[in-house]
C-alpha angles and dihedrals in degrees: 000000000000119000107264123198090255092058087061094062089043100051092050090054089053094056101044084052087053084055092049104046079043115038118335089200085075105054100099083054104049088047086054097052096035083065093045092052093040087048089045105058102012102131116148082222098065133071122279092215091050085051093052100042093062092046094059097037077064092045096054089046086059101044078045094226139114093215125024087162104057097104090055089048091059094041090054097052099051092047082054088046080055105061089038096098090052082043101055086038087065093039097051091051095063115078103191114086096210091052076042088062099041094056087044088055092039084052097044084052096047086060084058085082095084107087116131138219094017140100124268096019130082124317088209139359096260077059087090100050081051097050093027098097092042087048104049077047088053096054129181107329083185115047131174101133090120086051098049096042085053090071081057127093117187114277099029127137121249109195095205115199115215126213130185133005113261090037092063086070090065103037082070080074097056091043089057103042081044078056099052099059097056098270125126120222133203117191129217127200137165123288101207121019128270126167119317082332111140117245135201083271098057089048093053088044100049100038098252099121084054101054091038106084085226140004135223143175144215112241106217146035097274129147099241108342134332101216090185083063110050130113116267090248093055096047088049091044089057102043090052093047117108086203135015128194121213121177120212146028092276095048086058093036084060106037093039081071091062133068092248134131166131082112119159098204113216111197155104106263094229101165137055099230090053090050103045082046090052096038099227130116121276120261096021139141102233145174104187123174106235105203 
């Protein structure tokens, strides 16, 4: 997805909430090398995810710190440790195992509202105990699971692309309903950490990497994912995958500048520009087939 001018605004909110989780001393600087950057390398012909992901590698040069976001990931992860048993209690009343998948998907989404320091997500990790009832009772506005699962024969490999801390708790629930339907996963997260993104170690923490039938990891600081920079097997497992499944607005900001697909897209669509390039409504729940 091309920069947009709102991305701009956002981004820099983004930054100035990273100071002050961080070091609030350093606010007036990182607003002022957050501009510099932005100004730097803004360009709507570019990638939004390539633009950010030079403003906040200057931002975290600044805080002088590799994660300011690592007490909200925790926190997010126990408040998504929290709602599990109402989430498996849901799971475990419906039979058939393609409505199973759709309520997986609807609940992984649902984790997607965790996404901090921007417009239209949580405020704060306890957000999602509070929304989490209204939101189940919202379901998917956007729905195209049975489509997508169509391209699939049993025993093929889904990569599934991870996004944000907190979420990941819940994405155990769609690997295992994708399982149990014959399919085999194998789970990507980030190599080196970048906003609320998971990490190996999240994976490892929240039981991700045991329900996934194989793990693998990104291998840079990249808002969403540097395809440029990915291992060979990664790049030949997603080339010979007749789906792939990527949680979160960045995932889809970075793979919708490559000639990929099939991607089914799990997210909340919390931003105008990655709604109007997916062409779906704004503040949604959505699964929508990228082809």
């Amino acid at each position: 997805m091309k920069i947009t001018p709102q991305c701009s605004s956002c981004l820099l909110k983004r930054c100035v909430y990273e100071a002050q989780i961080s070091d609030e001393s350093k606010v007036d600087q990182v607003i002022r090398v957050a501009c510099e950057e932005l100004a730097k390398h803004y360009d709507p012909r570019h990638s939004s995810a390539g633009i950010a992901t030079k403003v906040h590698r200057a931002v975290y040069d600044v805080l002088g710190t590799t994660d300011p976001y690592a007490d909200i990931k925790e926190q997010s992860n126990s408040i998504a440790r929290s709602l599990l048993p109402k989430a498996n209690s849901l799971m475990v009343a419906v039979d058939d195992p393609m409505e199973r998948l759709r309520l997986a998907a609807l609940l992984s989404v649902i984790g997607n509202v965790m996404d901090f320091g921007i417009d239209s997500a949580a405020t704060e990790p306890e957000a999602l105990a509070t929304d989490f009832d209204s939101l189940v009772e919202a379901g998917l506005g956007v729905d195209e699971i049975e489509i997508a699962i169509g391209l699939l024969s049993p025993g093929d490999t889904i990569p599934y692309f991870t996004d944000n801390c907190g979420e990941i708790v819940f994405d155990v629930l769609m690997v295992n309903a994708l399982k149990d339907l014959g399919f085999r996963v194998v789970g990507v997260v980030k190599g080196e950490s970048i906003l609320t993104d998971a990490t190996r170690e999240n994976a490892l923490s929240t039981g991700f990497a045991e329900a996934v039938d194989e793990l693998m990891v990104t291998p840079s600081f990249y808002v969403g994912v540097e395809l440029s920079k990915m291992s060979e097997n990664l790049k030949e497992l997603m080339k010979e995958s007749k789906l792939m499944i990527a949680k979160g607005m960045a995932n889809f900001e970075a793979f919708s500048e490559k000639d990929l697909g099939p991607i089914l897209y799990l997210m909340r669509t919390k931003c105008k520009p990655v709604a109007t390039a997916l062409g779906v409504p704004e503040n949604l729940s959505v699964a929508k087939l990228w082809r």
